[in-house]
VOPAGU-2260 file (C-alpha; in pm, 1 decimal, decimal comma):
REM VOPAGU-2260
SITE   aa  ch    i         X         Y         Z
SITE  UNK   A    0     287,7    6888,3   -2577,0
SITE  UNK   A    1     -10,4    6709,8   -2405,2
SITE  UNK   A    2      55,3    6323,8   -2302,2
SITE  UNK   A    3    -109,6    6027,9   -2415,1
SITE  UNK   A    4    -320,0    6052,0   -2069,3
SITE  UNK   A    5    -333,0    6406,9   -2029,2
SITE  UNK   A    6    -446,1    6420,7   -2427,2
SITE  UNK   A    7    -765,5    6180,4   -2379,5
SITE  UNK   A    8    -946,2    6414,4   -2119,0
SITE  UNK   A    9   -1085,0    6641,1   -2382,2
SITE  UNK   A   10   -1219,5    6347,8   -2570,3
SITE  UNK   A   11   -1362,4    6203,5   -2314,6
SITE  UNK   A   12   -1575,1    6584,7   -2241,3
SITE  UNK   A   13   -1664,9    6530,6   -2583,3
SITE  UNK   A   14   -1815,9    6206,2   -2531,0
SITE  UNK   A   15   -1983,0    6281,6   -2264,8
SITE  UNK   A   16   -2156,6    6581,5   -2483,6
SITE  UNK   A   17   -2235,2    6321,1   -2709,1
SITE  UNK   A   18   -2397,7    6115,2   -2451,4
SITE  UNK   A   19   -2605,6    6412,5   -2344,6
SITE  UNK   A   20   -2718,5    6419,9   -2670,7
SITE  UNK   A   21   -2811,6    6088,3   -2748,1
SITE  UNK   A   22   -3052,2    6102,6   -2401,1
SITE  UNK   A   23   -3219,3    6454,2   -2488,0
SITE  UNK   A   24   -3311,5    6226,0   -2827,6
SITE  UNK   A   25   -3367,4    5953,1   -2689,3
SITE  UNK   A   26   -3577,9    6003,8   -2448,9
SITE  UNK   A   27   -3799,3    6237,1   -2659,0
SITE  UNK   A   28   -3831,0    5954,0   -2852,3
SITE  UNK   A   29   -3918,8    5661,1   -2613,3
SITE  UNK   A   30   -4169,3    5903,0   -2474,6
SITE  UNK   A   31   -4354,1    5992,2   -2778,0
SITE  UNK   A   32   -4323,2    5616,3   -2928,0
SITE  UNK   A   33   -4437,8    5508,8   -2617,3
SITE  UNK   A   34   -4794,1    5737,4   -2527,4
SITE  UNK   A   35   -4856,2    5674,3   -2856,4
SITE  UNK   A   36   -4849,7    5332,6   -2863,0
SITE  UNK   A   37   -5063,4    5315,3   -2526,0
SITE  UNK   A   38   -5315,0    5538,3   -2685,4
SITE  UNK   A   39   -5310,1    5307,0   -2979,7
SITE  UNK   A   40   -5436,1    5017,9   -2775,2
SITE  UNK   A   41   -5638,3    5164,1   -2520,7
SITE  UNK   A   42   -5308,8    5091,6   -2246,0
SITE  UNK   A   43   -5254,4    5374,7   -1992,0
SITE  UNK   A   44   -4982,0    5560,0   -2025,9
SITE  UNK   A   45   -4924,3    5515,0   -1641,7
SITE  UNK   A   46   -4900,7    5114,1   -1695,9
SITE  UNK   A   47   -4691,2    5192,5   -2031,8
SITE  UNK   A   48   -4444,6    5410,9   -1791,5
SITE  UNK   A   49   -4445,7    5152,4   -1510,3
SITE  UNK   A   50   -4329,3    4872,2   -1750,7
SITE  UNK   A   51   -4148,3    4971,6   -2117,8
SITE  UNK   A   52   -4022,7    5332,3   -2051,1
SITE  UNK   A   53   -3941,8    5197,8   -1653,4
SITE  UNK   A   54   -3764,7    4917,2   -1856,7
SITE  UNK   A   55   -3550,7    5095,1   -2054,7
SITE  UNK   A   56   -3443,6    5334,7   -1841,1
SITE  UNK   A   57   -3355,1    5103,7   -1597,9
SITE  UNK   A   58   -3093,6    4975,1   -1899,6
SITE  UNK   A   59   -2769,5    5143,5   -1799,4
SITE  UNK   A   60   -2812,3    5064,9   -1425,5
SITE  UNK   A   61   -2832,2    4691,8   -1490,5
SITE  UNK   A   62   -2553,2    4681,2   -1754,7
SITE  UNK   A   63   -2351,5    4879,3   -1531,2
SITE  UNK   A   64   -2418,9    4696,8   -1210,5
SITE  UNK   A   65   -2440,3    4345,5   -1385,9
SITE  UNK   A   66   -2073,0    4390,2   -1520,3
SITE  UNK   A   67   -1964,9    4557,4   -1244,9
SITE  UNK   A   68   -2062,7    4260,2   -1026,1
SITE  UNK   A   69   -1904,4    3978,5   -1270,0
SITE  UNK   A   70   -1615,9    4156,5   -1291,6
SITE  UNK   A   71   -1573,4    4152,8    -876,6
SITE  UNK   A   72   -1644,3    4578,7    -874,0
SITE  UNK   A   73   -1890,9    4519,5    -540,0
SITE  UNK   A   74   -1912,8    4844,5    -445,7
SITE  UNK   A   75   -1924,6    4973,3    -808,6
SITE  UNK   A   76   -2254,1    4760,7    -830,2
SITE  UNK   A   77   -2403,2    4835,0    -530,6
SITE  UNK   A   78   -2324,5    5215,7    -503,3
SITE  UNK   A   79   -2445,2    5226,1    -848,9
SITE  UNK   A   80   -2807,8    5082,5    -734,7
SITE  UNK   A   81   -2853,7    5335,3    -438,4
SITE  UNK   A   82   -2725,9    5607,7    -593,5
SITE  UNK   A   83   -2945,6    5599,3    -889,5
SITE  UNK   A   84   -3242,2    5501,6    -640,7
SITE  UNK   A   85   -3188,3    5858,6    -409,7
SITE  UNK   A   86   -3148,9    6044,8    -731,1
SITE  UNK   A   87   -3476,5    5912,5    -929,6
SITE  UNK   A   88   -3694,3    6040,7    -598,7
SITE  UNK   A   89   -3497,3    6346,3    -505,0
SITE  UNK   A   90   -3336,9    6486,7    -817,8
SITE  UNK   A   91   -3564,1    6366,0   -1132,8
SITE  UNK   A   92   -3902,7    6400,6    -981,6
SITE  UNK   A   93   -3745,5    6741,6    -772,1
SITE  UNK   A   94   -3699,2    6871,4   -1112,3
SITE  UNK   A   95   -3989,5    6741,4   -1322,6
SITE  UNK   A   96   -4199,8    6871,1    -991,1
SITE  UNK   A   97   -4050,1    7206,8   -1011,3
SITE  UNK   A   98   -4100,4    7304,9   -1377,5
SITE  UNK   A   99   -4452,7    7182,1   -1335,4
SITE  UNK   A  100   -4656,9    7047,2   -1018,4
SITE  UNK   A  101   -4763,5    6675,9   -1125,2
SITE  UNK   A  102   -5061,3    6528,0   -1070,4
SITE  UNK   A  103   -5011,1    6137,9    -956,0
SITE  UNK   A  104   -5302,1    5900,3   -1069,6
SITE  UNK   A  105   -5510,8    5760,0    -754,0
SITE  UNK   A  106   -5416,7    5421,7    -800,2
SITE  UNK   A  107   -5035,7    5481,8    -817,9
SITE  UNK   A  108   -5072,6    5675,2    -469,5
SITE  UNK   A  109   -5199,4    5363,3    -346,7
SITE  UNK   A  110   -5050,9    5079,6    -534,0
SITE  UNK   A  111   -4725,3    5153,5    -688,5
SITE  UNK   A  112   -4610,6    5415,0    -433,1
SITE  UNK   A  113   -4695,2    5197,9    -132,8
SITE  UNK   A  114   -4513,5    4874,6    -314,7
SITE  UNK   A  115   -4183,9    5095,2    -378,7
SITE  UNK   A  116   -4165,1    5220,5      -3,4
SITE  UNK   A  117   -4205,1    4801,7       2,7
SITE  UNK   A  118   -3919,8    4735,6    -206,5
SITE  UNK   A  119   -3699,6    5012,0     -14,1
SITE  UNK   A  120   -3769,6    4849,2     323,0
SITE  UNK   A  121   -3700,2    4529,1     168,2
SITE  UNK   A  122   -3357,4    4653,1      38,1
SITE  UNK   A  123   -3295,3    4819,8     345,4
SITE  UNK   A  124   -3343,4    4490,9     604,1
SITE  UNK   A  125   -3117,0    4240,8     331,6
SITE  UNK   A  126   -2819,6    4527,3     410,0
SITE  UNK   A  127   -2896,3    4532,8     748,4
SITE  UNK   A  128   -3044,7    4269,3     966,9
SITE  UNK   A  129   -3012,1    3949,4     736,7
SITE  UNK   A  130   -2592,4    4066,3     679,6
SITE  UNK   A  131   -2430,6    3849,7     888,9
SITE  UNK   A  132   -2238,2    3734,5     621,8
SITE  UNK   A  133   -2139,7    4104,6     476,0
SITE  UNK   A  134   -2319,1    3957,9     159,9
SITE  UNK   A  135   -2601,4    4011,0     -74,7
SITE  UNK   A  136   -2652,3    3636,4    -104,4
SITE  UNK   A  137   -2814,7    3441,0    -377,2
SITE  UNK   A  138   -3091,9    3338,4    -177,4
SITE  UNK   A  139   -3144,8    3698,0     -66,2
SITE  UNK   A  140   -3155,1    3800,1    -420,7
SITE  UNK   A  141   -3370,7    3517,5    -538,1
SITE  UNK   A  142   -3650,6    3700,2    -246,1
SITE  UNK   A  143   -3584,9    4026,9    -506,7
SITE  UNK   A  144   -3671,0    3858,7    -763,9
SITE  UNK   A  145   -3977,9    3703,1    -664,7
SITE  UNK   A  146   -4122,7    4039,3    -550,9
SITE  UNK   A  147   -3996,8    4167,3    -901,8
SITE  UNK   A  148   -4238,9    3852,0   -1036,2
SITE  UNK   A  149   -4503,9    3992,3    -785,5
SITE  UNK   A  150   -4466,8    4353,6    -957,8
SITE  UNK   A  151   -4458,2    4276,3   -1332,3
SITE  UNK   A  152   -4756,2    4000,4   -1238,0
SITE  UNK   A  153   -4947,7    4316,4   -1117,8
SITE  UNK   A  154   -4882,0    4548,1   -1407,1
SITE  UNK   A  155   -4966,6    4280,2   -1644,6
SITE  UNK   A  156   -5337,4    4247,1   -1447,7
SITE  UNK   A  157   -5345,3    4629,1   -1497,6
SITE  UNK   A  158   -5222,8    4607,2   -1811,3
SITE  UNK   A  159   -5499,4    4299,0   -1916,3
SITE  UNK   A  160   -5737,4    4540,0   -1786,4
SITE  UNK   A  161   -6055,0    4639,7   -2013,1
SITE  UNK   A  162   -5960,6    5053,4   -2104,8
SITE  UNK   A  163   -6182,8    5295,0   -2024,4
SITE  UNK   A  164   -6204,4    5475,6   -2312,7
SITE  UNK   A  165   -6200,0    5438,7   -2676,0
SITE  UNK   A  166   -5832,4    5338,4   -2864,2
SITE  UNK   A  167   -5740,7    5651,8   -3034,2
SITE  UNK   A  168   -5548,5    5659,1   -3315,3
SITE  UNK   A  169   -5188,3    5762,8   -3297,8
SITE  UNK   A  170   -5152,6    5881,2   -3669,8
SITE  UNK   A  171   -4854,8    5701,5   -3739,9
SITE  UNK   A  172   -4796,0    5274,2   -3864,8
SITE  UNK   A  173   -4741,7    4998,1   -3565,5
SITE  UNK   A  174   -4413,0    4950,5   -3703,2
SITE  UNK   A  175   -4287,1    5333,2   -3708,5
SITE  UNK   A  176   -4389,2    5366,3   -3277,1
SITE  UNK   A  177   -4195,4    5038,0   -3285,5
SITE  UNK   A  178   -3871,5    5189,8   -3424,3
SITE  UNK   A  179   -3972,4    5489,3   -3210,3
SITE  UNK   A  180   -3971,2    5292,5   -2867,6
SITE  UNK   A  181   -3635,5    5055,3   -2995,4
SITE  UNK   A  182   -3434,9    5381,4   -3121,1
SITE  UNK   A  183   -3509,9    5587,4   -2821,3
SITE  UNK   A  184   -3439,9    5288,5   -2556,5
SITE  UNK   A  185   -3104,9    5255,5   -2764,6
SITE  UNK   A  186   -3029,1    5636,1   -2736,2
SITE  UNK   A  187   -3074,0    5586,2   -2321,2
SITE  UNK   A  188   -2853,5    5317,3   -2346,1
SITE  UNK   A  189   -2578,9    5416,0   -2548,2
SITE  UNK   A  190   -2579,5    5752,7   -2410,1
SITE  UNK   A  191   -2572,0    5693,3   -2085,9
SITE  UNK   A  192   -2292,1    5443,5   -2121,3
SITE  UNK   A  193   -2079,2    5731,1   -2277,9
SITE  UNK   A  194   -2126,8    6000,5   -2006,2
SITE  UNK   A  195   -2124,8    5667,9   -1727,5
SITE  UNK   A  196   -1768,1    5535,7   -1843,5
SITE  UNK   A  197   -1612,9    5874,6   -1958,2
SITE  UNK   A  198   -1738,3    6020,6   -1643,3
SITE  UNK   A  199   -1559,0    5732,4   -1452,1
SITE  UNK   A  200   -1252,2    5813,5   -1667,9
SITE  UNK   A  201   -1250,1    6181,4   -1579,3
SITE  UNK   A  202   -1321,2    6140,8   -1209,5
SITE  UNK   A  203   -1104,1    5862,8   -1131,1
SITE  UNK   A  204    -774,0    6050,9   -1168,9
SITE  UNK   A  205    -873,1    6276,6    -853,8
SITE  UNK   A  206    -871,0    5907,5    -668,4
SITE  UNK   A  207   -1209,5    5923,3    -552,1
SITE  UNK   A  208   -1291,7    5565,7    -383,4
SITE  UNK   A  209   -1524,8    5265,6    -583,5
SITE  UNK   A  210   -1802,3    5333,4    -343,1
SITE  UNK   A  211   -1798,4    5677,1    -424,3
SITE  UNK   A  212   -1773,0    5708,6    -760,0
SITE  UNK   A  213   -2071,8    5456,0    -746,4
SITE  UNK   A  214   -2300,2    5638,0    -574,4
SITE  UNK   A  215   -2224,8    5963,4    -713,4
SITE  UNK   A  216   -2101,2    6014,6   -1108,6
SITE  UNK   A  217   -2244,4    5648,5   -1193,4
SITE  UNK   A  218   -2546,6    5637,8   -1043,5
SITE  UNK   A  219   -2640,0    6056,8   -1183,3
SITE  UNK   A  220   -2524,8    5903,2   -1534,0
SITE  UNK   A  221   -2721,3    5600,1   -1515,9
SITE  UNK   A  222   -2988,8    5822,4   -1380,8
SITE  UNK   A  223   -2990,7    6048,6   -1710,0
SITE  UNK   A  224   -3207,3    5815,2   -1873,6
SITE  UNK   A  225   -3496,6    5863,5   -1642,4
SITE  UNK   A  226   -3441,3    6229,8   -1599,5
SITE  UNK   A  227   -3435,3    6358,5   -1943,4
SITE  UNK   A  228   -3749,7    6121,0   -1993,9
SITE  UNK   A  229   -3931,3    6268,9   -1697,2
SITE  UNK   A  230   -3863,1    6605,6   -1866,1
SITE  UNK   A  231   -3960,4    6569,0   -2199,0
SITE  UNK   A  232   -4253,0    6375,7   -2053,4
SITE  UNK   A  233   -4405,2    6642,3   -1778,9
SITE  UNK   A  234   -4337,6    6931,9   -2115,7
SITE  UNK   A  235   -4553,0    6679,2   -2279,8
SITE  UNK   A  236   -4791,7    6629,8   -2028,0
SITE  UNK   A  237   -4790,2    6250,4   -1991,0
SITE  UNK   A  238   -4736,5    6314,5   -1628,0
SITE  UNK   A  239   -4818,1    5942,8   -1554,7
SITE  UNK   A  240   -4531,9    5815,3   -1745,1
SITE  UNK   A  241   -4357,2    6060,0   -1576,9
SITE  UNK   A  242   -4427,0    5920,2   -1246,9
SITE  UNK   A  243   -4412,5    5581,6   -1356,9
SITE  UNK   A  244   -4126,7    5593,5   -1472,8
SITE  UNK   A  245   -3948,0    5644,3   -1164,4
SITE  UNK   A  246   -4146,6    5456,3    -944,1
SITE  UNK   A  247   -4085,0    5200,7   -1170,5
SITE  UNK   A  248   -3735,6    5231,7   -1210,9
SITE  UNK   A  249   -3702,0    5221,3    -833,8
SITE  UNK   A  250   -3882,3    4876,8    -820,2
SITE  UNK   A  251   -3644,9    4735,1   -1100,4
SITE  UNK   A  252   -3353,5    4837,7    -982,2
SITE  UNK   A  253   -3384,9    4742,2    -635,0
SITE  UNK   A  254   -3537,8    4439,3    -765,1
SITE  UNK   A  255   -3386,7    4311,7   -1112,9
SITE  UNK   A  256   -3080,2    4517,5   -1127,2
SITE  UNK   A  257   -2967,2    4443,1    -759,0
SITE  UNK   A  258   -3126,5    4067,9    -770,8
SITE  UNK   A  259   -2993,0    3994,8   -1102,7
SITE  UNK   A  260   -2643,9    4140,5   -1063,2
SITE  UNK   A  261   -2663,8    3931,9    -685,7
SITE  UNK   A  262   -2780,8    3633,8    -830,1
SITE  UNK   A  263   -2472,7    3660,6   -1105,0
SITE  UNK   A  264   -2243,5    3676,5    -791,6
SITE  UNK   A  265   -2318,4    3703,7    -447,3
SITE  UNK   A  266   -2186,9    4110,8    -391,7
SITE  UNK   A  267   -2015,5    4182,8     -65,7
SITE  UNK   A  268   -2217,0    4478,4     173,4
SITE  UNK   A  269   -1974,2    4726,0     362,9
SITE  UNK   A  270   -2141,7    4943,7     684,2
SITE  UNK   A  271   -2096,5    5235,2     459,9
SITE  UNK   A  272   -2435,5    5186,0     248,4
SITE  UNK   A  273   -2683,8    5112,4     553,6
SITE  UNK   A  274   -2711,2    5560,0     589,7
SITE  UNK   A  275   -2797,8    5505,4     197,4
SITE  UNK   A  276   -3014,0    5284,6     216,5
SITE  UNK   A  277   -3252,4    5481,7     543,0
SITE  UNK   A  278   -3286,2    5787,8     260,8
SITE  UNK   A  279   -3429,9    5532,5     -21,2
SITE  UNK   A  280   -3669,9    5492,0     256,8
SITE  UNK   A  281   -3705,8    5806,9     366,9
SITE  UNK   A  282   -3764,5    5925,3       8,1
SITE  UNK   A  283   -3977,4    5680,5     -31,4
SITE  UNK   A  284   -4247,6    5756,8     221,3
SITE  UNK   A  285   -4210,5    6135,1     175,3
SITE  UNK   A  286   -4327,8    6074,0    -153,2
SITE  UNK   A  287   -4643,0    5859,6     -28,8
SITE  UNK   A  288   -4695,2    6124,5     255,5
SITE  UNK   A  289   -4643,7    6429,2     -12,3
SITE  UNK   A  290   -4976,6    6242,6    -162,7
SITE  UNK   A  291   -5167,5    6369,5     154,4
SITE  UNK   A  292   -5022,0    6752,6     207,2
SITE  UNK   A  293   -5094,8    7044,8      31,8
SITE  UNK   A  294   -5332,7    6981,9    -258,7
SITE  UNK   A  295   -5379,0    6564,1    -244,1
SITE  UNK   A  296   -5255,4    6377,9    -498,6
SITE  UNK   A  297   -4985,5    6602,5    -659,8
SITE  UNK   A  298   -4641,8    6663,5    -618,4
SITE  UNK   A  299   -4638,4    7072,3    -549,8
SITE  UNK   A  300   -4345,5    7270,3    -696,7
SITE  UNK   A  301   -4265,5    7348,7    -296,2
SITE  UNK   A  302   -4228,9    6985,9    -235,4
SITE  UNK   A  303   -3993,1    6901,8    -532,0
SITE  UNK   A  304   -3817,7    7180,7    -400,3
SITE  UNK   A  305   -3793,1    7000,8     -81,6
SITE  UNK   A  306   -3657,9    6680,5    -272,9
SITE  UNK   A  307   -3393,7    6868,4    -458,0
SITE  UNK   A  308   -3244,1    6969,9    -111,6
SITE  UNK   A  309   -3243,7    6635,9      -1,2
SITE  UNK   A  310   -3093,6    6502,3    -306,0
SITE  UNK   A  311   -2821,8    6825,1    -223,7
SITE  UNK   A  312   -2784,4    6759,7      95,7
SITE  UNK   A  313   -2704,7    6400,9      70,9
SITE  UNK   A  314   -2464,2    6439,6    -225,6
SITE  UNK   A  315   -2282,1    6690,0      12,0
SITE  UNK   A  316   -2283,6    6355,4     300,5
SITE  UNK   A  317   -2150,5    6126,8      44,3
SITE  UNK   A  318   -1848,1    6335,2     -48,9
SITE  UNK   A  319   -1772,7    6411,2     308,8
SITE  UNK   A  320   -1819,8    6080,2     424,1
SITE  UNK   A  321   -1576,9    5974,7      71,3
C-alpha cells in the first residue's frame, strides 16, 4: 500500500504532463496571436517578440523568483535567473538553430544582441566587484531597472517607427488575436508553474541543494515557455520572434525579474554563482560573434550544435559542483 508521500509522486508526473501540454498550446497560440497582430498594424514581428511574447515568457521566471525572494528562498531566486538565462542562449536557440538555421535581422545583430551581452556584463560586475556586502542591494537593482527603462524606451522608438510595408490583414477580429495573445500567455504561465513546482516536488526528495534545484529543474521549467515558443515559431517561420524572444527574455530577466525580485528584498549572493554568471557572458558574445562566422547573420545548425554542448556541458558542472 503506497503512503500518503510515496502516493503523490505519480500525480505530480501527471501534472507535469499537463504542464507540457498547456506550453505546446500555449505557445502555439501566443505565437500565432501575436505575428498576427504585428502584421495587423504594420509592427515587426521582431519588435512584437522583443516586447509581448519576451513578456510573457518571461512570466514564470518573475513569479517564481519574485516569491521566491519574499519568501527569503535567495538562492531559489537567483539560481532561478541564471539558470533560465544559460538555457534561453544554449538550449532554446541550440534547438530552434538545429531544426532550422535562423536568420537574425541586421538590426538585432547590432542593437539587441550587443545590449544583452550589456545586460550580462552588467549582471556579472553587481555579483562580483560591487559584492562587498554578499548582496544584490536595492540600489544595485534600482541600476537594473533603469537599463530595463533604457530597453523598453528603445523598443517603443522601434516600435513608434513608420512600417515599411503595407498593414496586412490578419483574417481574423482585433478582439479574437486579443484572446489569442491573453490565452496563450496564460497557458505559459500556468503550465510552467505545474512542471516548475511539481518538478521541485519530485526532485527535492533526492536532497538536491536550493541553489541547485534553482539553476537546474527551475530555471529548464521556467525556460519551457520560451522554448516551446521558439519552436512553434522557427516551424512557423517568424524567425524574428524567435530570436526576440530570447534576447528579450534575457534582458527582462536579468533586468525586471532580478531587479524587481531585488528591489522586493535585497537577495543575498554566495561565490557559487560568479562561474554562472562568466557563461551568461560567454553565451552572450558567442552569439554576437556567431553573427560574423560562417554565413553572416544566421545562426548555422553547426553553431546551435555548439550551444547545445555548452548548455550540456555546463549542466554536467552544476551537478558536480551540487
Amino acid at each position: 500500500m503506497l503512503t500518503r508521500r510515496e502516493g503523490t509522486l505519480p500525480l505530480s508526473c501527471l501534472l507535469i504532463i499537463v504542464g507540457f501540454v498547456l506550453l505546446g498550446k500555449g505557445a502555439d497560440l501566443l505565437v500565432t496571436g501575436a505575428s498576427s497582430l504585428a502584421k495587423r498594424y504594420g509592427i515587426s514581428d521582431l519588435v512584437i517578440g522583443l516586447t509581448i511574447v519576451a513578456l510573457g515568457t518571461s512570466a514564470p521566471e518573475a513569479v517564481v523568483s519574485f516569491l521566491s525572494a519574499a519568501s527569503g528562498n535567495s538562492g531559489m531566486a537567483l539560481g532561478n535567473i541564471i539558470g533560465s538565462n544559460i538555457a534561453n542562449l544554449c538550449l532554446v536557440l541550440g534547438i530552434a538553430g538545429v531544426i532550422m538555421p535562423i536568420r537574425i535581422h541586421r538590426g538585432t545583430v547590432w542593437k539587441e544582441i550587443p545590449y544583452c551581452l550589456f545586460t550580462s556584463c552588467l549582471l556579472l560586475v553587481i555579483l562580483t566587484l560591487f559584492n562587498d556586502n554578499a548582496l544584490v542591494s536595492r540600489i544595485e537593482a534600482a541600476a537594473l531597472l533603469l537599463a530595463l527603462g533604457v530597453y523598453v524606451s528603445f523598443m517603443f522608438t522601434a516600435a513608434s517607427e513608420p512600417p515599411t510595408g503595407e498593414p496586412k490583414q490578419s483574417g481574423r477580429h482585433l478582439w479574437v488575436l486579443c484572446v489569442m495573445i491573453v490565452g496563450g500567455l496564460a497557458g505559459l504561465v500556468f503550465g510552467g508553474d505545474l512542471i516548475v513546482k511539481n518538478a521541485i516536488k519530485v526532485a527535492g526528495r533526492i536532497g538536491l541543494s536550493q541553489e541547485l534545484i534553482g539553476i537546474t529543474i527551475v530555471a529548464l521549467g521556467t525556460s519551457l515557455p520560451e522554448m516551446a515558443t521558439a519552436v512553434v515559431a522557427v516551424l512557423k517561420g517568424n524567425v524574428d520572434v524567435a530570436v526576440g524572444n530570447v534576447v528579450g527574455s534575457n534582458i527582462l530577466n536579468t533586468c525586471f525579474v532580478l531587479g524587481g525580485a531585488a528591489m522586493i528584498r535585497p537577495i543575498p549572493v554566495g561565490a557559487v554563482f560568479t562561474v554562472d554568471a562568466i557563461v551568461i557572458v560567454l553565451a552572450s558574445l558567442l552569439l554576437f560573434v556567431y553573427m560574423f562566422t560562417g554565413r553572416k547573420l544566421k545562426l548555422d545548425k553547426w553553431e546551435a550544435v555548439i550551444f547545445l554542448l555548452m548548455y550540456a556541458a555546463y549542466m554536467g558542472f552544476a551537478v558536480v559542483r551540487g
